[in-house]
C-alpha positions in Angstrom: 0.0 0.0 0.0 1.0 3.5 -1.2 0.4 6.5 1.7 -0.1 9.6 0.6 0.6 13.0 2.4 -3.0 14.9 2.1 -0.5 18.0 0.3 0.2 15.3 -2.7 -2.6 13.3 -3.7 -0.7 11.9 -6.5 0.1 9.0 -9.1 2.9 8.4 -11.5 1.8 5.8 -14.2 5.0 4.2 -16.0 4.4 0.4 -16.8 1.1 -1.3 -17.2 2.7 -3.9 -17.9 4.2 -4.8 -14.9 2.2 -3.0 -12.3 -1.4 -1.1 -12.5 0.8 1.5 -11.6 4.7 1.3 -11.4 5.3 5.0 -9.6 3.5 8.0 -8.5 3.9 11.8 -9.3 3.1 15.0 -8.4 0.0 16.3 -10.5 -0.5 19.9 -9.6 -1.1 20.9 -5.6 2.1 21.6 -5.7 1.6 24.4 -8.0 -0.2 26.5 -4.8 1.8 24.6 -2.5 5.3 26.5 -3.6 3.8 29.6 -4.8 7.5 31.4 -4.2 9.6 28.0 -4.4 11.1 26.9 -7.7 13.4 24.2 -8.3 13.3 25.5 -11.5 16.3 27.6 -13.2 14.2 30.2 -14.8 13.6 30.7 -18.4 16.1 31.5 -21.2 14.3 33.9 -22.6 11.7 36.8 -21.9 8.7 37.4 -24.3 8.1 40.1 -26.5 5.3 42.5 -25.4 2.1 41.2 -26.6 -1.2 41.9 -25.4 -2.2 38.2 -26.0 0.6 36.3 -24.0 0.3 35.1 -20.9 3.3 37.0 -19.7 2.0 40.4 -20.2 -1.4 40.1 -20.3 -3.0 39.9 -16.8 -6.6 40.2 -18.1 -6.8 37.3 -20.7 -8.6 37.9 -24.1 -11.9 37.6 -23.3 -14.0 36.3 -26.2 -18.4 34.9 -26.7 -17.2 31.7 -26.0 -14.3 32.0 -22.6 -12.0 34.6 -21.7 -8.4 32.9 -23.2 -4.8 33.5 -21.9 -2.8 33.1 -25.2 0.2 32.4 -26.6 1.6 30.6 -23.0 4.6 29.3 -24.5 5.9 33.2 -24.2 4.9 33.7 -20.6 6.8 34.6 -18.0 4.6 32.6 -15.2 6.4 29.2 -15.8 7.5 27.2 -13.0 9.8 23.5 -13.2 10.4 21.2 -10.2 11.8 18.0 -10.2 10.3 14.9 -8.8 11.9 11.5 -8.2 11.0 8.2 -7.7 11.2 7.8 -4.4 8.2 9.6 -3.4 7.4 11.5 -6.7 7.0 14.7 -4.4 8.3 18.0 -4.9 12.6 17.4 -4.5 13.2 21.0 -3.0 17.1 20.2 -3.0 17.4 20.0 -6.8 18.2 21.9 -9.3 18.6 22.0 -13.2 21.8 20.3 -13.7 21.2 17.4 -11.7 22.6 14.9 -11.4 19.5 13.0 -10.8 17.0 15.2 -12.8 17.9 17.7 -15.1 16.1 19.9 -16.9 15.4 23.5 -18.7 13.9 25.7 -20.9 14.3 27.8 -23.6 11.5 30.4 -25.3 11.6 32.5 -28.5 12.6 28.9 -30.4 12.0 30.0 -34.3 12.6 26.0 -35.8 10.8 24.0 -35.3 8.0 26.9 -34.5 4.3 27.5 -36.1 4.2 31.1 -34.3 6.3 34.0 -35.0 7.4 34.5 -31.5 8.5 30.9 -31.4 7.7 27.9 -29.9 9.4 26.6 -26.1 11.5 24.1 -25.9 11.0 21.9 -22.5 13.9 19.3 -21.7 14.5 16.5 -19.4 17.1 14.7 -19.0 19.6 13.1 -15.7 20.8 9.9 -14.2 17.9 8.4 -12.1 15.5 6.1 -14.0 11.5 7.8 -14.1 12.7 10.8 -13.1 10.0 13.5 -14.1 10.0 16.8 -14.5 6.5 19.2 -14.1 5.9 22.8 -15.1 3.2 25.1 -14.4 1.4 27.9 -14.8 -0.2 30.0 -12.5 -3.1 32.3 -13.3 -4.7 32.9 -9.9 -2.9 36.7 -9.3 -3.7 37.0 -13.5 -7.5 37.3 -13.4 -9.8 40.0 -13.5 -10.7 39.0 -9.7 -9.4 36.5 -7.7 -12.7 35.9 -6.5 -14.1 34.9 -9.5 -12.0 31.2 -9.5 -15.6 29.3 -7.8 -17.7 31.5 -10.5 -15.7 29.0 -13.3 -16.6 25.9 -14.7 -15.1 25.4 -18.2 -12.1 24.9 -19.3 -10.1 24.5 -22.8 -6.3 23.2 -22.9 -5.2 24.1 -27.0 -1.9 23.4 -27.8 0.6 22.5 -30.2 3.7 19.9 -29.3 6.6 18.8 -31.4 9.2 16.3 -30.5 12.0 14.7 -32.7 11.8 11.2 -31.3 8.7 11.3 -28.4 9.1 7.4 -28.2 11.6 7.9 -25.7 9.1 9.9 -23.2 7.3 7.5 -20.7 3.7 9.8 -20.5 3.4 13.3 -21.2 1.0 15.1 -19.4 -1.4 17.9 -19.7 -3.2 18.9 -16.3 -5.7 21.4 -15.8 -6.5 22.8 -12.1 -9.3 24.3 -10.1 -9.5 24.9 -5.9 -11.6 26.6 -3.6 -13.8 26.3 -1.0 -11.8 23.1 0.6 -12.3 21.2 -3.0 -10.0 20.2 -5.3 -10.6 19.7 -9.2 -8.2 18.0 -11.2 -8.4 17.0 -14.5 -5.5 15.3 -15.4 -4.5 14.2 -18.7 -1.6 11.6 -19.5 -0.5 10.6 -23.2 0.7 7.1 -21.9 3.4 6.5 -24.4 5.4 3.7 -23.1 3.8 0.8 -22.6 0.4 1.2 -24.7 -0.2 3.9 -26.4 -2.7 4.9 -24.2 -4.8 8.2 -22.6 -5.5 8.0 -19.0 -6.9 10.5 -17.1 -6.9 10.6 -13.5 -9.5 9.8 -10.4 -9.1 12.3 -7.5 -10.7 10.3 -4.8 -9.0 7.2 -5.2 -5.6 9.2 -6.7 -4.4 6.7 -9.3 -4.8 6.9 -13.2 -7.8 5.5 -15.5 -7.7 4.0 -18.3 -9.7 5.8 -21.4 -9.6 3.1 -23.9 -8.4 5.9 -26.0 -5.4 5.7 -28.1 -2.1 8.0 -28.3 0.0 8.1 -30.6 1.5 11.3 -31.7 3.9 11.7 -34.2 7.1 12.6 -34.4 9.5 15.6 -36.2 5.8 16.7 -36.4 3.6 19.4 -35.0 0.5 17.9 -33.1 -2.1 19.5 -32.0 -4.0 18.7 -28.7 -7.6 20.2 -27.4 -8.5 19.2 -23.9 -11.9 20.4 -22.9 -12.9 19.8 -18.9 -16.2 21.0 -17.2 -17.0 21.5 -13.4 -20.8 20.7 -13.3 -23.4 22.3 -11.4 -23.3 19.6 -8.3 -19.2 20.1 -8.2 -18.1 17.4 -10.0 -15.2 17.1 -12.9 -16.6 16.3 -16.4 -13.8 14.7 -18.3 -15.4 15.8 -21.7 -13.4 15.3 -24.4 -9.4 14.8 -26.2 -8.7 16.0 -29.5 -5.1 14.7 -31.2 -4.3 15.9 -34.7 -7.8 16.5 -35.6 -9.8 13.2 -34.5 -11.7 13.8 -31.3 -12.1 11.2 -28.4 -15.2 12.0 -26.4 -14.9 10.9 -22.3 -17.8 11.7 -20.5 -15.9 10.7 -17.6 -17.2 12.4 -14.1 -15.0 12.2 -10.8 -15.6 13.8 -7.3 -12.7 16.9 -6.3 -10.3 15.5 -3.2 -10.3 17.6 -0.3 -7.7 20.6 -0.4 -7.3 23.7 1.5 -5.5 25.9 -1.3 -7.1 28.1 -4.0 -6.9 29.7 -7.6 -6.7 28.3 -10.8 -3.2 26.6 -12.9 -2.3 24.4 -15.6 0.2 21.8 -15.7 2.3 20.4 -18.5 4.8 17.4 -17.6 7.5 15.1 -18.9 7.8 11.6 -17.5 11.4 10.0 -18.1 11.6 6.1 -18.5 13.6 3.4 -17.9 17.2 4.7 -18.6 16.2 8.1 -18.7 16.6 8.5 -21.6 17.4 12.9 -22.5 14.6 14.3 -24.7 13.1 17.8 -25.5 9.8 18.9 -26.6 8.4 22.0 -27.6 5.0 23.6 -27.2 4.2 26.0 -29.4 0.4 28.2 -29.7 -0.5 27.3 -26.0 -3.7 28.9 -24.8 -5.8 27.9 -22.1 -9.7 29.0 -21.9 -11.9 29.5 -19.0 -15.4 30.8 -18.6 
């Protein structure tokens, strides 16, 4: 039996083959958790003034259909921590160049890129086997009111990821996140890469991942392009509604219950699982924009 701390309801899913689930990870309380703590070096580069990123816009582009933070791959609002196997929580003591994680980023990429500010470049690499590496963004101080996060209840994830060979990356994950009033909503999404092929998403009260049924299977030295759409319903419950990968759309219609928490505000989460020998890899995100309404 796996214990939890109540700060890190968590679950790291590397080999269905040999386990249901062969290690756990952080998903995203730590994004509240270590509002001013970063493992993280900081990023290479700044972004240019835009009144659509996510690093100088503090209102979002509000639109009929959700008010959008865009262009994320420019903001300044990322955060990296490491995590490592033996406990997949927040490792306070590392830092980018390892030894047992290492990792970076680098913004304003122009190749490959699809925007003309340029795509981010995430990587992971180190010496200790399923080592992961989790970035976030945080948009809580970024809204029009803090007050308004219990007001929310729909939520897009659009963006656009490139890697040169991704069949070395155990899972990649996109995570979106909502708390207040002692609840916590996540809606986490994991491209299961090694070892099936598969999209799981994950259960908050019983903190380990689902199966979907759903295949993944992105493509490589080749822009794909992911839509996540996630609903809190009017009882307080997470709708897992649907994935769409390069154009074909998956629907879930999966519903959870929210975990207890006592932290609040609104982030995203986008992480990179390392397998067996660790292998080094880098991917890039490029368009990123995250909707809410």
């Amino acid at each position: 039996m796996v214990v939890f701390p109540n700060y890190a309801p968590v679950l790291r899913a590397a080999s269905y083959s040999y386990y249901t689930c062969k290690a756990l990870a952080v998903l995203v309380i730590v994004s509240l958790m270590l509002v001013s703590t970063n493992c993280g070096g900081g990023l290479a580069a700044q972004p240019s003034n835009n009144s659509n990123s996510g690093g100088s816009d503090t209102s979002g582009s509000g639109t009929s259909t959700g008010t959008t933070f865009s262009d994320l791959q420019q903001s300044t609002w990322w955060n990296g921590y490491a995590l490592l196997p033996s406990s997949y929580n927040i490792c306070d003591t590392c830092t980018p160049s390892g030894p047992l994680a290492t990792w970076g980023t680098t913004q304003g990429v122009k190749s490959p890129a699809l925007s003309t500010g340029g795509a981010m470049k995430f990587d992971i690499g180190g010496t200790m086997p399923f080592a992961d590496i989790l970035w976030n963004v945080k948009f809580t101080k970024h809204l029009p009111d803090e007050k308004m996060v219990p007001s929310l209840s729909s939520f897009t994830y659009d963006v656009y990821f490139y890697g040169a060979n991704l069949e070395t990356s155990q899972a990649l994950e996109f995570d979106i996140n909502q708390f207040f009033n002692g609840m916590s909503f996540i809606w986490g999404h994991e491209c299961r890469i090694a070892s099936g092929h598969e999209w799981d998403t994950w259960d908050n009260i019983n903190m380990h991942w689902v199966k979907s049924g759903i295949p993944c299977n992105p493509v490589s030295n080749s822009w794909n392009h992911l839509v996540i759409q996630a609903q809190r319903t009017s009882d307080n419950r997470l709708l897992f509604k649907s994935i769409t990968l390069n154009g074909q759309t998956n629907t879930l219609n999966r519903y959870d219950n929210p975990s207890p928490t006592t932290w609040y505000g609104l982030t995203i989460n986008y992480q990179m699982d390392g397998n067996s020998q660790q292998e080094p890899y880098s991917v890039y995100l490029d368009k990123l924009n995250f909707t809410y309404q």
